[in-house]
C-alpha positions as CSV (number, residue, x, y, z in Angstrom):
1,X,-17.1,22.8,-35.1
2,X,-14.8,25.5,-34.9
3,X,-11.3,24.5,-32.6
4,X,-11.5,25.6,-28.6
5,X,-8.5,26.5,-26.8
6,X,-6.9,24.7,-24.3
7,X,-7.8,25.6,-20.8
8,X,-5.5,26.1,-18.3
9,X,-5.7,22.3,-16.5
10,X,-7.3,19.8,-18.3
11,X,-8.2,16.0,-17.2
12,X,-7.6,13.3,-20.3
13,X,-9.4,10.0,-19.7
14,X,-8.4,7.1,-21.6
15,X,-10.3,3.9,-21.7
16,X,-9.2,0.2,-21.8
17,X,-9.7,-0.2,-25.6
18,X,-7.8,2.8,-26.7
19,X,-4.7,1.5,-24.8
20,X,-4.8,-2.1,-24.8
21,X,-5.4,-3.9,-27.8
22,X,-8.2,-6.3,-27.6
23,X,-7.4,-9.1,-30.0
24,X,-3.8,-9.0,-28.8
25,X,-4.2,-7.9,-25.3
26,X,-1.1,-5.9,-26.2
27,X,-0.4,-2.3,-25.4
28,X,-0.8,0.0,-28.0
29,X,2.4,1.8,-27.5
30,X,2.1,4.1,-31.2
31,X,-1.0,4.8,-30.0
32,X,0.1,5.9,-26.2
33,X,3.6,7.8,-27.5
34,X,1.3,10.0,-29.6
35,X,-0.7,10.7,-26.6
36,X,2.8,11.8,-25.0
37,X,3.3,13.8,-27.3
38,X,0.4,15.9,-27.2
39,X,0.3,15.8,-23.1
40,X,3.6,17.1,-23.6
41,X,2.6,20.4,-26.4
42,X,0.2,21.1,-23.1
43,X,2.9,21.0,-20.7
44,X,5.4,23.3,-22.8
45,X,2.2,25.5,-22.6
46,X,1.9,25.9,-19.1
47,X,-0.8,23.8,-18.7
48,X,-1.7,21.1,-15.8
49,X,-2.2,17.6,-17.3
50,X,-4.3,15.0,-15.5
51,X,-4.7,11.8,-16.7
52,X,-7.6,9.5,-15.8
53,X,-6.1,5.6,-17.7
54,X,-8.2,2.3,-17.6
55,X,-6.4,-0.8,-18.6
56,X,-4.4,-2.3,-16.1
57,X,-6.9,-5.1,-15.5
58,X,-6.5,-5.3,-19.2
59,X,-2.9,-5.5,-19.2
60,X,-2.7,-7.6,-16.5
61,X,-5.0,-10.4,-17.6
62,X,-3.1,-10.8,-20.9
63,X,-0.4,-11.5,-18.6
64,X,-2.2,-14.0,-16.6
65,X,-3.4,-15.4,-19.8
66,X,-7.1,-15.0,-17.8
67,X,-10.1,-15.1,-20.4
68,X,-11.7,-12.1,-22.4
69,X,-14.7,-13.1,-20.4
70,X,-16.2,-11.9,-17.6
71,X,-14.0,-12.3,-14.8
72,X,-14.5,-12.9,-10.8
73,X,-13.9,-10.4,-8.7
74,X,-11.1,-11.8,-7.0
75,X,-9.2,-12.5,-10.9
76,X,-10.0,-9.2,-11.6
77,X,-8.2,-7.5,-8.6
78,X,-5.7,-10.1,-9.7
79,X,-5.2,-8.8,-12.8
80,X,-5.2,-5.2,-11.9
81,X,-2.0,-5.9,-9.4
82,X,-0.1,-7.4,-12.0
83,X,-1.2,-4.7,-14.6
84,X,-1.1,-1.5,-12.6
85,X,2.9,-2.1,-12.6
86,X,2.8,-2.3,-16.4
87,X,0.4,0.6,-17.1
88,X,2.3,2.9,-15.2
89,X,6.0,1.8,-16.7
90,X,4.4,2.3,-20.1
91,X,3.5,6.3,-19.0
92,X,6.9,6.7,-17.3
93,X,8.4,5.4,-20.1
94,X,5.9,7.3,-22.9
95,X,6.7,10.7,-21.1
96,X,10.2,10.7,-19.5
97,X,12.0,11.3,-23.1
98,X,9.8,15.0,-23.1
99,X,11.2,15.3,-19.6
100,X,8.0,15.0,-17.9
101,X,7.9,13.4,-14.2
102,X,4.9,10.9,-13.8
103,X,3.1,9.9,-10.4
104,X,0.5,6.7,-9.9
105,X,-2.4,8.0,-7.9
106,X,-4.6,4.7,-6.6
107,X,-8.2,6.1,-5.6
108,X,-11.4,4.4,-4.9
109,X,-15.5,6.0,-4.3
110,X,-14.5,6.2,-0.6
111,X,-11.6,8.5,-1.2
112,X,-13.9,11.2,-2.6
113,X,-17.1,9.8,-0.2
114,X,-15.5,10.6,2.7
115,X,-14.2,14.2,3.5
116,X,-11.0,13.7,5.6
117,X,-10.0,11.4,2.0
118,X,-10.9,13.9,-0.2
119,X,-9.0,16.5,1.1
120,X,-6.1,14.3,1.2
121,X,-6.2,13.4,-2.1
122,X,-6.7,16.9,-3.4
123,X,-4.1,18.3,-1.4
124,X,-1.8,15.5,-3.1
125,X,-2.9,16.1,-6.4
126,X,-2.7,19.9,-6.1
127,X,0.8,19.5,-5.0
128,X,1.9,16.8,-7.7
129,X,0.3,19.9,-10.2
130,X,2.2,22.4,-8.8
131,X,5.7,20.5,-8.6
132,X,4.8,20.0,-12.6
133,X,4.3,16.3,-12.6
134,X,1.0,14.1,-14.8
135,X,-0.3,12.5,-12.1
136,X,-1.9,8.9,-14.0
137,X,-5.2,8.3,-11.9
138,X,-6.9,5.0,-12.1
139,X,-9.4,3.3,-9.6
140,X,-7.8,0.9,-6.9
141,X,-9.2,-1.9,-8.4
142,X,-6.8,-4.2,-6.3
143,X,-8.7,-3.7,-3.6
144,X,-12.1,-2.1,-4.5
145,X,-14.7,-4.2,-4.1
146,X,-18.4,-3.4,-5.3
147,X,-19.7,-0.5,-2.8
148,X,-16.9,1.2,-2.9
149,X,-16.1,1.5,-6.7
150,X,-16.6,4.1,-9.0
151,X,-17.4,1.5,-11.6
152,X,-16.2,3.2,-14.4
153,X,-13.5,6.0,-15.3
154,X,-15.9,8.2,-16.8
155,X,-17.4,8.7,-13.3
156,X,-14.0,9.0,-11.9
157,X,-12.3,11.6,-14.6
158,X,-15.4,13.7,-13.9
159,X,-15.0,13.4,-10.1
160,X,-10.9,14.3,-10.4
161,X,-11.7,17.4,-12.6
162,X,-14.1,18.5,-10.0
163,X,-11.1,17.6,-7.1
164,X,-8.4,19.5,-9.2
165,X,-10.7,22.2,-10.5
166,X,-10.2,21.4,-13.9
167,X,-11.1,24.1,-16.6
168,X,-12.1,20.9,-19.2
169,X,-12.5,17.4,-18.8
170,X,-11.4,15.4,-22.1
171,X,-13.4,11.8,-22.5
172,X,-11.3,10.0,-25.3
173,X,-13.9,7.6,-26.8
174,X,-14.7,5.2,-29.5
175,X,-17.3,7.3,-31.3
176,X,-16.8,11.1,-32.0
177,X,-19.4,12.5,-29.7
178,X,-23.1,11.8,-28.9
179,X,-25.5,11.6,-31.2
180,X,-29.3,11.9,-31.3
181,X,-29.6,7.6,-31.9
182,X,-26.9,5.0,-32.1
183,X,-25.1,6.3,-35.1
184,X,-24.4,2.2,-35.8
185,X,-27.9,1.5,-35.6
186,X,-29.8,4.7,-37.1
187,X,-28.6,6.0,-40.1
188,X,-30.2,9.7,-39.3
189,X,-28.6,9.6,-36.0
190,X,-27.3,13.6,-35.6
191,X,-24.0,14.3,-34.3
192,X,-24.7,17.0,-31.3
193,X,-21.7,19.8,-31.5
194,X,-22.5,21.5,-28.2
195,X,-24.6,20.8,-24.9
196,X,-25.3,24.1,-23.3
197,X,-28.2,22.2,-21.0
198,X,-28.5,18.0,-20.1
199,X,-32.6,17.7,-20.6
200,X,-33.9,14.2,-20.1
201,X,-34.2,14.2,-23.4
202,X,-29.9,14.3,-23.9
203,X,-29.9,11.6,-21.1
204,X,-32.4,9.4,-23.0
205,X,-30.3,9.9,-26.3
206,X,-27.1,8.2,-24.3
207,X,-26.7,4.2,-25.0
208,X,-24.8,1.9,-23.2
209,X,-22.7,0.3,-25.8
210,X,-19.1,-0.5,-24.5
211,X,-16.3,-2.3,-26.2
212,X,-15.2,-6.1,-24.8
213,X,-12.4,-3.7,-22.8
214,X,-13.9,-1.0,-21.2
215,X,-17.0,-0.8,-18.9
216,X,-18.2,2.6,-20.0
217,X,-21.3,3.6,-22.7
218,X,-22.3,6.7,-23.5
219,X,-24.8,7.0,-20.4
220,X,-21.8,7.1,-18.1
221,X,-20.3,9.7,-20.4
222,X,-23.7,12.0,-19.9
223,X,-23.4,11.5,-16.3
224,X,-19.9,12.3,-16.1
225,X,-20.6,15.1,-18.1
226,X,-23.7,16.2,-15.2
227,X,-21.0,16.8,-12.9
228,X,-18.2,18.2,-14.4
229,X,-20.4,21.0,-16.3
230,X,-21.9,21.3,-12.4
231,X,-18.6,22.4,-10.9
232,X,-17.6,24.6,-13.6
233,X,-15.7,22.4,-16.4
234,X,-16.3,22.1,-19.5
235,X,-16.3,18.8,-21.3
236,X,-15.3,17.1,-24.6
237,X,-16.6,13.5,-25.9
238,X,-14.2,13.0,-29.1
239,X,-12.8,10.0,-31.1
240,X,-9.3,8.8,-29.1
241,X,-8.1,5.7,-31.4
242,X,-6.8,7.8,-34.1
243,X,-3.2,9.4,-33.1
244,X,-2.7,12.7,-31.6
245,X,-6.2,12.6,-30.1
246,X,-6.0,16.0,-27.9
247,X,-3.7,17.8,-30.3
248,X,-6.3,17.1,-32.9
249,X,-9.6,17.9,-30.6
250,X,-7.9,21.6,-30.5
251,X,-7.4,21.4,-34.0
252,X,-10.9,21.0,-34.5
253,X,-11.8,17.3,-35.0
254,X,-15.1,16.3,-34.6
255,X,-16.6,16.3,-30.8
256,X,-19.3,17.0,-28.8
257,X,-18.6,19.6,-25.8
258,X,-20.9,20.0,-22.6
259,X,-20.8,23.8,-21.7
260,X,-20.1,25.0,-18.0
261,X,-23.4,25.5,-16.3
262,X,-21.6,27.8,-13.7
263,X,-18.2,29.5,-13.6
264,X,-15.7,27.2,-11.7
265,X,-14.7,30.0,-8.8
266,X,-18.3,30.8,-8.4
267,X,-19.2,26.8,-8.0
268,X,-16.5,26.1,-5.5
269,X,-17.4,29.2,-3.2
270,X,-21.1,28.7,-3.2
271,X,-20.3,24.8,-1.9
272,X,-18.6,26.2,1.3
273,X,-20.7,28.7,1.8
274,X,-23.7,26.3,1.6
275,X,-21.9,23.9,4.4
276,X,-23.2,24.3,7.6
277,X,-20.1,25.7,9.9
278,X,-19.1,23.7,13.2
279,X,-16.9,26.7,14.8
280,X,-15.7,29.8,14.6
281,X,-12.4,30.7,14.4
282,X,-11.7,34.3,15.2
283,X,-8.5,36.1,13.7
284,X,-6.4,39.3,14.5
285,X,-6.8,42.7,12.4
286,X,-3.5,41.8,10.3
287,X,-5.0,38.5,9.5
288,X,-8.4,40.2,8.3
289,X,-6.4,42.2,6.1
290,X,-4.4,39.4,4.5
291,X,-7.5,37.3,3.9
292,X,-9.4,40.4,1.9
293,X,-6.1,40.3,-0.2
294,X,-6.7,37.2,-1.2
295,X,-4.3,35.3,1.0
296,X,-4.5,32.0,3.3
297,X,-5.5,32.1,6.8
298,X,-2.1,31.3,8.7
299,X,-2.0,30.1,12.4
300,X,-0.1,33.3,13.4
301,X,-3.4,35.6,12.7
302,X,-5.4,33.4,14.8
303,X,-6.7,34.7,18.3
304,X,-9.0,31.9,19.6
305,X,-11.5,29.5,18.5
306,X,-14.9,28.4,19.3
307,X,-17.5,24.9,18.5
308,X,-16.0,21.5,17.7
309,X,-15.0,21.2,14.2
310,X,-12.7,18.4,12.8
311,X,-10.6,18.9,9.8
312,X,-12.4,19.3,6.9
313,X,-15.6,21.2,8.3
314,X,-17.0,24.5,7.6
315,X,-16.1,27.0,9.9
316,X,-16.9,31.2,9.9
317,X,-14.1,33.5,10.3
318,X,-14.3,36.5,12.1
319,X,-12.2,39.5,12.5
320,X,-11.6,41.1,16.2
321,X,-14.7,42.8,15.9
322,X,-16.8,39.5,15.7
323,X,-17.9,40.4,12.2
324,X,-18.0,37.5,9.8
325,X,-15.0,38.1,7.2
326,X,-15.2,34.6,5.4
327,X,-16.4,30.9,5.5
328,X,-13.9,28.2,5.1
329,X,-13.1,24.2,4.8
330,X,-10.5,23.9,7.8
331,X,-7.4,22.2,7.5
332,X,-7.1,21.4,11.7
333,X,-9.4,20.4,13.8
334,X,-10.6,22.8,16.7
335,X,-8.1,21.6,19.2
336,X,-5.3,21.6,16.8
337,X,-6.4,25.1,15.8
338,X,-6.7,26.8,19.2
339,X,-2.8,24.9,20.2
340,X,-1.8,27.1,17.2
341,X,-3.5,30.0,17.7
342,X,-0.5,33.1,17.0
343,X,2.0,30.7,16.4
344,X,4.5,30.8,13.9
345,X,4.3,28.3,10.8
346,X,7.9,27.1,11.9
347,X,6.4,26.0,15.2
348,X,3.7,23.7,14.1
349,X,5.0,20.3,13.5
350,X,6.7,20.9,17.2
351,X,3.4,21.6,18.4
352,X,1.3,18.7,16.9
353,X,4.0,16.5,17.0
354,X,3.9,15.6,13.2
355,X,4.4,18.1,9.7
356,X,1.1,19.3,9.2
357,X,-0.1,22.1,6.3
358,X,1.0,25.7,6.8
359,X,-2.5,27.4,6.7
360,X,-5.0,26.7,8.6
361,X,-7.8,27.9,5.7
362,X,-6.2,28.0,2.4
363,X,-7.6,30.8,0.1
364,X,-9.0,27.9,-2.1
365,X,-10.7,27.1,0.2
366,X,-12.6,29.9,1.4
367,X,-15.2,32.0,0.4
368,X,-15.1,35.6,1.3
């Protein structure tokens, strides 16, 4: 297949058995320096870098000298304390020499399940992003228990590409893409360059075969790739044990890639305007003009506000005239957002009593 630029923020996941050796238990640090190395050819690019890393119940248990096997829950959240310290040294210390600043970001199903979460996690990772740091996401699995795990960090990279609005989601794996059979089990098994559509027939094709490490099959990979191509993101299954695995996927190695199956700006707008608003917030002529330009809804163009909305809901906003201008997620809730109402962005934190975010819709987060 013919190489595919580099979008403009990408998500990497890397499983257990790509970074952890699974004879040794050992990390593979050739392996995760020639990662670096690639994240940091994106970076000098101008491109956002995510990464989505399994392994530090892997790392961990190697140091607890727990069995391959199975484990209980309560070794495995064992495991995970002792190796989340470890995984994210080994990123710090993989990336720092190409001067790039790392951040740990802890999330579990709940963060993204429930809306007042979500919106702080994306807020945090948008930051992180903008300040030019590789936030390293893993699932909590310290303290995740069963209903409130993603289960595997296919489901999670495809959830943080949706969070950060990632223009392609990048699933390093053991095989090179997905493949009409189990390529190890069918001889005729066809490689699949591109997915424009995910039939039943693609879902059926996916198997669950995972290594001793990792948790994820193929299946999860399909899924993952259901909701990335959803939102807007495109996404690449390729081979990730050899060295320079995203360098090389640009290059044109071998992959499969799941196309879009709606432009990302045109996904995120139709999801607010689809939410049901709680409230109105009504704004001042200035305001009306600044939000048509393409700018955030501040406080200080804010005349009053009507309904009950908490921070987080959908809420209409209309110009002097009562005429709907926009929909938008809300960053206050209705009180906050009436105490505000024409005040200055310098007053806020005295008003609420506590630093709180400048607009009270960002333009991200609106739909026109």
């Amino acid at each position: 297949m013919a190489a595919v630029t580099a979008g403009q923020r990408i998500v990497i996941k890397i499983g257990s058995a790509l970074l952890v050796d699974k004879t040794t238990g050992e990390l593979r640090r050739d392996w995760l320096l020639s990662l670096a190395k690639d994240v940091a050819d994106l970076k000098a690019k101008h491109i956002d870098v995510v990464l989505v890393s399994s392994g530090s119940i892997a790392l961990g248990r190697n140091v607890l000298d727990l069995p391959m096997t199975q484990l209980a829950l309560e070794q495995s959240q064992a495991a995970a304390a002792v190796g989340q310290i470890r995984l994210a040294r080994a990123y710090e210390d993989a990336l720092q020499p190409h001067g790039i600043t790392t951040a740990q970001v802890l999330v579990t199903l709940e963060d993204s399940a429930n809306r007042r979460r979500y919106l702080n996690s994306r807020a945090t990772l948008e930051m992180l992003l903008d300040l030019g740091v590789v936030p390293i996401v893993n699932e909590n699995d310290t303290v995740a228990t069963d209903e409130i795990r993603y289960g595997d960090n296919d489901r999670l990279a495809a959830q943080i590409a949706v969070t950060v609005e990632a223009d392609q989601l990048i699933l390093l794996s053991d095989v090179d893409g997905l493949y009409t059979a189990n390529p190890q089990q069918d001889a005729t098994a066809q490689k699949l360059d591109v997915v424009d559509v995910i039939t039943p027939e693609i879902e059926a094709m996916a198997g669950d075969a995972g290594s001793g490490l990792s948790k994820g099959g193929m299946k999860t990979k399909v899924l993952a790739a259901k909701t990335a191509t959803a939102a807007g993101c495109a996404m690449a299954i390729t081979e990730g044990s050899v060295l320079h695995p995203v360098s090389g996927l640009f290059a044109g190695a071998s992959a499969t890639w799941f196309t879009p199956q709606i432009d990302q700006r045109d996904a995120r707008k139709r999801w607010i305007s689809s939410m049901k608003p709680q409230g109105t917030i009504y704004v001042d002529q200035g305001a009306v003009a600044a939000l048509r330009s393409g700018k955030s809804l501040l406080p200080a163009g804010v005349t009053r506000v009507e309904g009950r909305f908490s921070r987080g809901d959908a809420v209409v906003i209309s110009g002097p005239d009562g005429v709907e201008i926009a929909h938008g997620v809300v960053s206050y809730s209705s009180d906050e957002a009436q105490a505000l109402a024409g005040r200055k962005t310098k007053d806020i934190e005295a008003i609420l009593g506590y630093p709180a975010r400048s607009a009270c819709v960002h333009r991200d987060d609106m739909a026109i």
